[in-house]
Each structure stands twice: as C-alpha cells, then as structure tokens.
N, C-alpha and C positions, 0 to 999 in steps of 0.2 A: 907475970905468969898467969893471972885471972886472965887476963885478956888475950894471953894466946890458947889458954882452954875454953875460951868463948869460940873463939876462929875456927878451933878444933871442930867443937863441936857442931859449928854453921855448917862447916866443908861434911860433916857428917850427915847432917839433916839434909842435905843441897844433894849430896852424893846417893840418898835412898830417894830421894823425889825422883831423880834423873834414873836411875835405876827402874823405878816402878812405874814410868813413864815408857822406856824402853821395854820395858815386860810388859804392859800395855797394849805397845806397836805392835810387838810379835805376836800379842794373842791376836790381836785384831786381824792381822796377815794368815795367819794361821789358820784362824777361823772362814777367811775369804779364799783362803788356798783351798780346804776342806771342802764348800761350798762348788769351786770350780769343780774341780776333782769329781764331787758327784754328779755333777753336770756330766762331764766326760762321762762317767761310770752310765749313767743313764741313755746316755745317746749310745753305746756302747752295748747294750743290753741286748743281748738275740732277742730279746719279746717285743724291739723297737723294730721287728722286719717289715711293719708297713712303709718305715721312711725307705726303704731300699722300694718296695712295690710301688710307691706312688712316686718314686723318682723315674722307675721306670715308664708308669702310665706318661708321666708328664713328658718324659724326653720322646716316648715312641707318636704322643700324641703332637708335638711342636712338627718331626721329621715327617709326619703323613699330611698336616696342614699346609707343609711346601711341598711335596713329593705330588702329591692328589692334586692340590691347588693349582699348579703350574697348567697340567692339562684342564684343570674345569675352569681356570682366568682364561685359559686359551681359546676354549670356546667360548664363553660369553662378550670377550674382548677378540675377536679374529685378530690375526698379526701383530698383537701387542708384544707377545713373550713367545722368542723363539724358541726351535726344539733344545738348542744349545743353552739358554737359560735354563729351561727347565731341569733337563738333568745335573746340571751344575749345581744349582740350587740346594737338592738334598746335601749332598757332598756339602757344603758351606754348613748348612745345618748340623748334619752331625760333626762337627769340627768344632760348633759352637758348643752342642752340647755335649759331648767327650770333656771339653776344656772345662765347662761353669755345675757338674753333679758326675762327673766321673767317679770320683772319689766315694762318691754314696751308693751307689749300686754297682758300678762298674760298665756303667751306661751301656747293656746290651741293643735294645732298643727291637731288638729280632731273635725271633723263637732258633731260625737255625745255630747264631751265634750263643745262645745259654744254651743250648744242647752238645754244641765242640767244644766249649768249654769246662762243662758236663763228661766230656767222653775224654777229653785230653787229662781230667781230671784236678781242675782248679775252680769247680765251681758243684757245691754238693747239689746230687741229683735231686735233693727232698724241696730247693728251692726252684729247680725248673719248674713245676706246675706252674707256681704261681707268679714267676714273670711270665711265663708264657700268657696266662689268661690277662694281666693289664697290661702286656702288650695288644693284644686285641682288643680290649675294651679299649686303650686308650683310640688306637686307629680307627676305631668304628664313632667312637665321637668326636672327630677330629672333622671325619667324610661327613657323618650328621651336620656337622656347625658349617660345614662347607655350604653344603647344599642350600642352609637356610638362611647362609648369607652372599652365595653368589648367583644363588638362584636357576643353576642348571643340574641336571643329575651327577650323581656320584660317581657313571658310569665313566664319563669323558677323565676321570683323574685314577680309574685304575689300569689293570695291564692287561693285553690280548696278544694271542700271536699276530704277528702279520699276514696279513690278507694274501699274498701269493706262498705262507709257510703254513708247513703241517704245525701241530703242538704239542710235536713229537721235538722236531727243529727248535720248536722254543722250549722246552724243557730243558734240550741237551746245550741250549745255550743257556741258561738261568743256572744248570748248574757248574758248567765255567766258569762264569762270570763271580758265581758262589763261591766256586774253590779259590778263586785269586783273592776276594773280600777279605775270606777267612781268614788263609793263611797271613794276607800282612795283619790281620788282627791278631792272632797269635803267635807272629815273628815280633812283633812290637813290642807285648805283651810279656814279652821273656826274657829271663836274666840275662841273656847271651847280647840282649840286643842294649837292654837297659835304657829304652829315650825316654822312658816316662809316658811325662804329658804331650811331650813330641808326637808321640802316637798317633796325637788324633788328628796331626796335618799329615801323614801316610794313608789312616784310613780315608779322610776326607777326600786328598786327592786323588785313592782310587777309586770310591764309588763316583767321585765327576769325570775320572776318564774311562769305566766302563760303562755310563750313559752315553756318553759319545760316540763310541766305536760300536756297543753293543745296543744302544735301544732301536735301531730298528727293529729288528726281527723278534722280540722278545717284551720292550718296554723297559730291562731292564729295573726290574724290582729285586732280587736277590734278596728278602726277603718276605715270608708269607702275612705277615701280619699289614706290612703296610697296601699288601694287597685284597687281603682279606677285608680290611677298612672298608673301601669304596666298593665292594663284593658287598659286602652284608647291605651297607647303607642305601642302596640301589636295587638289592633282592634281586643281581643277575649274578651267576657262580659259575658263568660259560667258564671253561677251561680252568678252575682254579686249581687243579691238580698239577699242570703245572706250574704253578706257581710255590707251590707246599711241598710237593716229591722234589724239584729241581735244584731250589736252594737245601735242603736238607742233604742230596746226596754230595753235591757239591761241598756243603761242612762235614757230612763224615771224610770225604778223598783227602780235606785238608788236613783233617785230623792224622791220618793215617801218613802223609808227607810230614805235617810236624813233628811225629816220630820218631821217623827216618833223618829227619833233618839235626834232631836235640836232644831224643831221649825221652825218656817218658815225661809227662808235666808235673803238675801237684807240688811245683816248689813255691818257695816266699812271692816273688816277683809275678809270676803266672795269678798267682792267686789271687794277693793288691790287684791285679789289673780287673782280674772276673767278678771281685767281688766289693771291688770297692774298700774303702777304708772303714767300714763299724765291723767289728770283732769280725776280722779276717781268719778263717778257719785254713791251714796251710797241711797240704794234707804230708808232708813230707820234709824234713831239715836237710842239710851234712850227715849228720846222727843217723837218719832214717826214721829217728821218731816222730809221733804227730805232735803240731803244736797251734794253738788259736793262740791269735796276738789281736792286740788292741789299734784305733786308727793312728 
C-alpha cells in the first residue's frame, strides 16, 4: 500500500510539472500572439498614413521612370526602343505594382484616378490632397534622376500634341483614352466584378493598348502627374492643360457611366480596392451603416 501511495503521489507531482509546463507554453503563445496583434493594431493605425503616402510616391515614381524613360533612352540611344515598347512598358509597370503595394494604398499612382474614386465615393476626399501632392513629387523626381543619369532633358520623356494636331485634338483624346482607364479601374474594383488582384492585368493591359492605338496624336499620358514630372523637371509646361483638364474630365464621364452601370459606390469591395488594406474606411454595408474595418 506505501508503495502504491508513493506512485500516487509521483503521477501527482509529474502531473503538476506537465501542467505548469503547458501553462507555461500558452503564456508564452499568448504573450507572442499579443505582441503580433499589436503589430497589426499599429500598422493599422490612421496616424500610420505616411505608409499609404510614400507607397504611393514610390509606385507613381517607379511608373514615370519607365513611362518618361522610354522616350529619354529613345533619344539618347536612337532606334534602340521602339514606339511599341515604350508604351507597353508603363502597362507592365503598373501591373507590377498593383500586384507588389496595392493592398497599402490602393496603388492610385494618378491624381485623376483618387479623384473617381473620391467622387464614386470609396476613397475619403480628406486623403485626395495628399496622394495627389506625392504623386507629383514622386514623378518630378523620378524625371530629376532621369535626366541625371541619361543625360538628356526631361522634355524628350514627357507628352505634346502632335505636330499636325490642335491641343484641343489631344485633350479630347486624353480624355477618352481617360474614361476607358477609369472605368475598367472601377469595373474591376467592384463587388459585381470581384477579380481582385486580377485587376491589375485589366488595368495593365489597357493602358499598353491605349498607347498603341492612342499615342500618336496625344502621347497618351492619361494621367497628369506623370506628365507633370518631366514638365516641371525641364521647366517647359507648353500644353500641360491638356494634360490635367483631359484626364480629369475623362474620370469624372467614367464616374458618371460607373453609376449607370452599378449604382452608387462606397461599398466593402470599391473601397479595399481605393484604399488599400490599413483600416479601410467603407462608407456604406447591406445595413446602410458606416463601417471602418481593419486589413
């Protein structure tokens, strides 16, 4: 009997070890779970809206260093990179970066695009200023780094109308070219359509098929920032009005068709798309209430 009240009480001793070994593990898990969790809570944080601003400087400034680059390699290097690369080129670009920081700002990369999104109502107007401004800053030193490392002006990698067109002709084409952009950016972008991260081989492959068909007469920039860029960097601003009025009218007409087409915006899905994944502000449910959700 002594010796089965020893066994007893080993299996007891043995039994609180292992116990407080397992209480142990889970504080430890716990406390790493906690530690994660803040992590998230912090990256999450509205006061972290530099990582959304400097994603966007970064991605509008990668898109203007091929966009610009294509025409300033072209002159420095004659006949190396045809017209067909070049406009192709951006297209691949923003495809890359849609796919590798989408999720962090909602990779605008262009003043007109946070503005329909702004108007369609999935992206609050209080953050347009401030993509808009690094979007320009970024494109203005993207054309700066060009110039200082291919060694010709800024001018040869921005846009002009074509030599036998008014810039009247290329307004009214920048902003066509604009309303097509937009719209599959906010057909993509929508519950209805649901592809996601697919998105960004729709957007990609329009803006390489409206260089193709559309940059003669135009240059096809549908964007003013990336024009803007090699504007500032070169200190000639010949025509940039159209450049800034054409895409912009062209994103409100899309805004106005995306209506027609879906209803108002401001849902879950619209929203994830314009704003990216840190504390997604959703202006509208099923319910109709407002709701912010996390990435």
């Amino acid at each position: 009997m002594a010796e089965n009240q020893r066994k007893v009480g080993t299996g007891r001793v043995g039994a609180q070890q292992s116990g407080a070994h397992d209480h142990g593990l889970a504080s430890g898990l716990g406390v790493l779970e906690q530690n994660l969790l803040l992590r998230i809570q912090d990256f999450n944080d509205p006061r972290q809206e530099w990582r959304r601003l400097f994603s966007e400087l970064y991605g509008t400034f990668l898109l203007v260093i091929v966009a610009a680059g294509g025409g300033m390699m072209s002159q420095a290097f004659p006949g190396v990179i045809s017209r067909t690369a070049a406009v192709v080129a951006p297209g691949l670009m923003v495809l890359g970066v849609i796919l590798f920081m989408g999720k962090i700002s909602g990779a605008h990369l262009n003043p007109a695009v946070s503005i329909a999104f702004a108007l369609r109502g999935d992206f609050p107007w209080r953050r347009v200023p401030g993509y808009i401004v690094v979007q320009l800053i970024g494109a203005t030193i993207a054309c700066l780094l060009l110039q200082a490392v291919v060694g010709v002006s800024a001018t040869y990698g921005s846009n002009y109308p074509a030599a036998d067109y008014s810039a009247g002709a290329a307004f009214w084409m920048e902003a066509l070219l604009t309303l097509g952009l937009v719209s599959v950016i906010l057909g993509t972008a929508s519950g209805a359509q649901n592809v996601g991260l697919l998105g960004a081989f729709g957007v990609g492959a329009y803006i390489a098929l409206a260089g193709l068909w559309g940059s003669p007469i135009s240059g096809t920039s549908m964007n003013p920032a990336r024009t803007f860029g090699p504007d500032l960097a070169s200190g000639n601003f010949s025509d940039y009005w159209v450049y800034a009025a054409g895409p912009l009218v062209g994103a409100v007409v899309a805004v106005g068709i995306a209506f027609v087409l879906r209803g108002a915006g401001g849902g879950e899905s619209g929203s994830g798309a314009a704003q990216g994944g840190l504390f997604t502000e959703v202006a509208k449910e099923n319910t109709g209430a407002p709701k912010e959700t996390g990435a």
